[in-house]
C-alpha positions, 0 to 999 in steps of 0.5 A, a space after each residue: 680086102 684091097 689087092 697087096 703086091 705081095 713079092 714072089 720070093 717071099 710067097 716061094 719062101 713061105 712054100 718052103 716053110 709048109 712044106 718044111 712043116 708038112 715034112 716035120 708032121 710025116 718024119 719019123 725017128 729024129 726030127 732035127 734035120 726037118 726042125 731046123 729045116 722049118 726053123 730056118 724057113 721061118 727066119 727068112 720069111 719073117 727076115 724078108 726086106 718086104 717086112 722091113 721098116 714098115 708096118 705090112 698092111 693089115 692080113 699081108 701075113 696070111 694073104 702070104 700064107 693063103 698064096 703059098 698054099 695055093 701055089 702048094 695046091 698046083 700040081 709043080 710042072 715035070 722038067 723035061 
């Protein structure tokens, strides 16, 4: 598969989402709040001018998708 420039918000979005859903799988009692948390995170991702009035390159969603499960893989850096 040839490289795509894919933009680092979106993949930053679509983070949000997994770990939205990683959330939603351990919850317990109501899961409202983490539903709608995925929902949400889900609607920007699929919102994102990056898809807009073009056709993405064949696999861009899951090369979206593989980046942010990468990026989930990396332990975040400690603030100091």
């Amino acid at each position: 598969m040839r490289t795509q420039t894919i933009p680092d918000d979106l993949v930053s979005t679509q983070v949000e989402a997994l770990r939205a859903y990683e959330a939603l799988a351990r919850t317990g009692g109501s899961p409202t709040a983490q539903r709608r948390r995925l929902i949400e995170a889900n609607a920007r991702v699929d919102a994102h001018p990056y898809w807009a009035g073009r056709t993405p390159p064949p696999g861009a969603r899951a090369e979206v998708r593989r980046l942010a499960r990468a990026r989930l893989a990396v332990p975040e850096p400690a603030l100091l």
